[in-house]
C-alpha positions in Angstrom: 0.0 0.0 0.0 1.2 3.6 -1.3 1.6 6.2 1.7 0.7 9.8 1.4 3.5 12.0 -0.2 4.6 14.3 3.1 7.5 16.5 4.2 9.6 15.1 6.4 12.9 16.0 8.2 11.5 19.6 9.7 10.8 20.0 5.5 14.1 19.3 4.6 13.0 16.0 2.4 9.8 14.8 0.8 8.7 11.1 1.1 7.3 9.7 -1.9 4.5 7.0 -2.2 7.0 4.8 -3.0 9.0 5.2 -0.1 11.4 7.2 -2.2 12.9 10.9 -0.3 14.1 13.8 -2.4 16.1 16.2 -0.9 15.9 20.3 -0.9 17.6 22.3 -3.7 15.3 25.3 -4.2 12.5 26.9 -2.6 11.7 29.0 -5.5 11.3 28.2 -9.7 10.1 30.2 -12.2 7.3 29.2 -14.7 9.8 28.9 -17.7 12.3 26.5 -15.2 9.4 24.5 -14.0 8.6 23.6 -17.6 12.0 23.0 -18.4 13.0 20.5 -15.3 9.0 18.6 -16.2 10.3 18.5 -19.9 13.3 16.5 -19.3 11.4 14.6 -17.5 10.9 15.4 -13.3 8.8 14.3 -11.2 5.5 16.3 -10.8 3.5 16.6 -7.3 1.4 18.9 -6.3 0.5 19.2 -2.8 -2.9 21.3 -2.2 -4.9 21.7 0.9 -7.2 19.0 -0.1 -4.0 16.7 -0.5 -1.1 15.3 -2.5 -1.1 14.2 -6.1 2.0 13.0 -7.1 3.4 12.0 -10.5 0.7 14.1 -12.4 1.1 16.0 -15.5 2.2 19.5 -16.4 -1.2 21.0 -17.8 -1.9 24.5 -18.5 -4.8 24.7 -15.9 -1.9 24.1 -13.3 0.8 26.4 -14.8 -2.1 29.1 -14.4 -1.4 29.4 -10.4 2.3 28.7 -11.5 3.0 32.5 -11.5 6.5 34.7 -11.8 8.4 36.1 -8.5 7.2 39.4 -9.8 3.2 38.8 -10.0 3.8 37.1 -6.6 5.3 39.9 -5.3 2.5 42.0 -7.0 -0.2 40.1 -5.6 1.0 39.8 -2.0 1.3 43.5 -1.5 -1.5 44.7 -3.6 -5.4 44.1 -3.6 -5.6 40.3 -4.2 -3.8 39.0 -0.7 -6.5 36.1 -0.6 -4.9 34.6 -4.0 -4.2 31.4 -3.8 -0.6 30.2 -6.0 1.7 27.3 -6.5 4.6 27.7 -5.3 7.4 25.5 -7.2 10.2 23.7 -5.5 12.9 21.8 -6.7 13.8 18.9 -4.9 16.7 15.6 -6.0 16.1 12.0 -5.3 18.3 11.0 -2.6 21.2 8.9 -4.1 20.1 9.6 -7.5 20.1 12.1 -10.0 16.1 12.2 -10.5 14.6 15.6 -10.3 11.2 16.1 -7.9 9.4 19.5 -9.0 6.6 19.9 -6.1 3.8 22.8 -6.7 2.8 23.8 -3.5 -1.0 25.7 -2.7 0.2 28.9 -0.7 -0.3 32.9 -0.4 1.7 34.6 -2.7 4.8 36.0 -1.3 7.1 39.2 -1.8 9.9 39.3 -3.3 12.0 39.3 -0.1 10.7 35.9 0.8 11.1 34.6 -2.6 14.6 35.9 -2.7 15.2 34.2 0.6 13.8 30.7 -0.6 15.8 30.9 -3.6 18.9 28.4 -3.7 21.2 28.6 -6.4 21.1 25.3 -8.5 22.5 23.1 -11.4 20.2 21.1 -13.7 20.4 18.2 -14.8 22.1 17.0 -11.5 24.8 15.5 -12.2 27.6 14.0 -9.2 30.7 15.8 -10.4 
């Protein structure tokens, strides 16, 4: 039996259904990287309210709460703070070189927050 993706570690790693983990890398991607990492081929979760769904597709209904660090920005300061986003993170399978893209339900955030998530990355992984 299949467990509910979750955060584990204090949120440090993410348990799959499979019992696989995937380590942190990022705390913040960009519409244009999240459709790069899916295209060559990530792993795509999305972790709502209401749930997990892991290993689902990239769709354009999905990419519509996938929004820039700018519009975030825009939206957390401005006249729409009850907007509801998904908010990417990059995360690598532990021992492998597997990428994990997990879009998150939040509040949009500023731009310091965003700039404080963000963790400089390489992709593809690679163990050079």
């Amino acid at each position: 039996m299949e467990e509910e993706p979750r955060y584990v570690d204090g949120g440090d790693a993410v348990a799959g259904p499979d019992a696989s983990r995937w380590t942190f890398v990022t705390g913040w991607l960009e519409p244009d990287e999240v459709r790069s990492i899916a295209k060559a081929g990530a792993v795509l979760a999305v972790n709502e309210c209401s749930g997990w769904r892991w290993d689902v597709s990239l769709d354009d209904e999905a990419m519509k709460q996938v929004v820039t660090s700018e519009t975030s920005h825009k939206l957390a300061k401005g006249k729409h703070p009850k907007s509801v986003i998904f908010a990417p993170t990059l995360w690598r399978r532990v021992g492998g070189t597997d990428a994990l893209i997990v879009l998150a339900e939040e509040a949009p955030n500023r731009r310091k927050v965003i700039e404080e998530r963000r963790e400089p990355y390489k992709f593809p992984f690679d163990d050079q």
